[in-house]
C-alpha positions as CSV (number, residue, x, y, z in Angstrom):
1,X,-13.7,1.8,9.0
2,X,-11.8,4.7,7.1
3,X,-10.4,7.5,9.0
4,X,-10.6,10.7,6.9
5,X,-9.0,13.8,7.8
6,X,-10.1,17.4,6.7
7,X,-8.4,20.6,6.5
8,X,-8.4,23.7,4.7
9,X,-11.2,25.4,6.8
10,X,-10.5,28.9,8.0
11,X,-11.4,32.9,8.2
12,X,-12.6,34.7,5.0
13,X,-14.3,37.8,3.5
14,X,-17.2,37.2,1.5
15,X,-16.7,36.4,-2.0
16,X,-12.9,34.9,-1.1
17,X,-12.3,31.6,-1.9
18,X,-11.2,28.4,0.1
19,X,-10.0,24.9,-0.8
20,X,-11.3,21.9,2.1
21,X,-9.1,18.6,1.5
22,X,-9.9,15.1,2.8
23,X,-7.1,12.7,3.3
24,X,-8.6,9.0,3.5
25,X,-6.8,6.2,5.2
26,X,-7.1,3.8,2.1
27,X,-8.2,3.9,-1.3
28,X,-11.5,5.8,-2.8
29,X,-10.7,4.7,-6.1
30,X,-13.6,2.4,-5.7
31,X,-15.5,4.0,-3.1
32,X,-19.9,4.2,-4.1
33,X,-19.6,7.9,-2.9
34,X,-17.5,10.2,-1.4
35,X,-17.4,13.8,-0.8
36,X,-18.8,17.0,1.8
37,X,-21.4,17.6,4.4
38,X,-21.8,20.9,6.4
39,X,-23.9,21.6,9.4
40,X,-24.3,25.0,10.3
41,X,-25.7,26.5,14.3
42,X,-29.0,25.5,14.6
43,X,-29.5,24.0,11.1
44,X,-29.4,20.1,10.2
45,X,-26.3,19.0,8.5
46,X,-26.9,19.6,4.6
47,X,-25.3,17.5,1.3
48,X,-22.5,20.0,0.1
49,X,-21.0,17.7,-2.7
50,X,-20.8,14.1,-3.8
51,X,-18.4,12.4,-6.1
52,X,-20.7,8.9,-6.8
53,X,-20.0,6.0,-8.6
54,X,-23.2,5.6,-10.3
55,X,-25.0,9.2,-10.4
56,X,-21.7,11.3,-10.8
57,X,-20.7,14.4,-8.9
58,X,-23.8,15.9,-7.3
59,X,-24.0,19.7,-5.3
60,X,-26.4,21.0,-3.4
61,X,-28.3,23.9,-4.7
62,X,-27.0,26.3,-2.8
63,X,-23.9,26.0,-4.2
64,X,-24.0,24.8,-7.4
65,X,-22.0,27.1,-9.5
66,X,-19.6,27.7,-6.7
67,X,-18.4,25.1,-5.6
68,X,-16.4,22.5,-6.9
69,X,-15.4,19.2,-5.4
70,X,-13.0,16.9,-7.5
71,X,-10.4,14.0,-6.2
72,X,-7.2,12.5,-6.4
73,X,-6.9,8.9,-6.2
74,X,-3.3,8.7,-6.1
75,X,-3.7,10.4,-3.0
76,X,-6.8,8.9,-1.4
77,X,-7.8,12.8,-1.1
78,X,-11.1,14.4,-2.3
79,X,-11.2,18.3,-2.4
80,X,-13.7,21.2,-2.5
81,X,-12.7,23.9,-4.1
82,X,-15.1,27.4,-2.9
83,X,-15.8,30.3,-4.5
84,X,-17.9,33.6,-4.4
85,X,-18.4,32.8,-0.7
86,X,-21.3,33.9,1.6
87,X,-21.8,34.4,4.9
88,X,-24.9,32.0,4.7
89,X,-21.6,29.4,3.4
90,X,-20.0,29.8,7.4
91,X,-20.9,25.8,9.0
92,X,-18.5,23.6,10.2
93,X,-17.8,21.2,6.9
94,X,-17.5,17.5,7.0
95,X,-15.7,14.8,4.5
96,X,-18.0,11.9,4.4
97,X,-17.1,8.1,3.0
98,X,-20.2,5.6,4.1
99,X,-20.8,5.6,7.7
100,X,-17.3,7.2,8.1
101,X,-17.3,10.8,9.0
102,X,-14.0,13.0,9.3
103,X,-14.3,15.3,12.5
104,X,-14.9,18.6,10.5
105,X,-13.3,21.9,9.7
106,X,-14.8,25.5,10.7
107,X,-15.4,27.5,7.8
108,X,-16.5,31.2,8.7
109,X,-17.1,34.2,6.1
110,X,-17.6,37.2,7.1
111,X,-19.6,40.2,5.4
């Protein structure tokens, strides 16, 4: 089991920008797939972005041309960089590795 830890999250007008981070507990070097889930009131949690071994980085339409999501294996940290944000971007955003899920950090933009 990894524990990952996110922060970043926070308050911001639309079209600001925020940067989520994701501390893991031990290395993603080799990890299959790593990166960002939100879930937003209501809605069913939706694929963000994906760093994956085999089929690369992968966003989810919404926020392609956004968002970015890139990673430091030094650090055992995974990032998602956010621009242009919308209100329809306010969710509560989760780092996921596997089956491991980090507890989430509230991102709310406001028109």
């Amino acid at each position: 089991q990894v524990q990952l830890v996110e922060s970043g999250g926070g308050l911001v007008q639309a079209g600001g920008s925020l940067r989520l981070s994701c501390a893991a507990s031990r290395s993603i070097l080799n990890d299959p797939g790593i990166g960002w889930y939100r879930q937003a009131p209501g809605k069913q949690r939706e694929l963000v972005a994906m760093i994956t071994r085999i089929a690369g980085t992968i966003y989810g339409d919404s926020v392609k041309g956004r968002f970015t999501i890139s990673r430091d294996t030094t650090k055992n940290t995974i990032y998602l960089q956010m621009n242009r944000l919308e209100p329809s971007d306010t969710a509560v955003y989760y780092c996921n590795m596997g089956v491991d899920w980090g507890q989430g950090t509230q991102v709310t933009v406001s028109s």
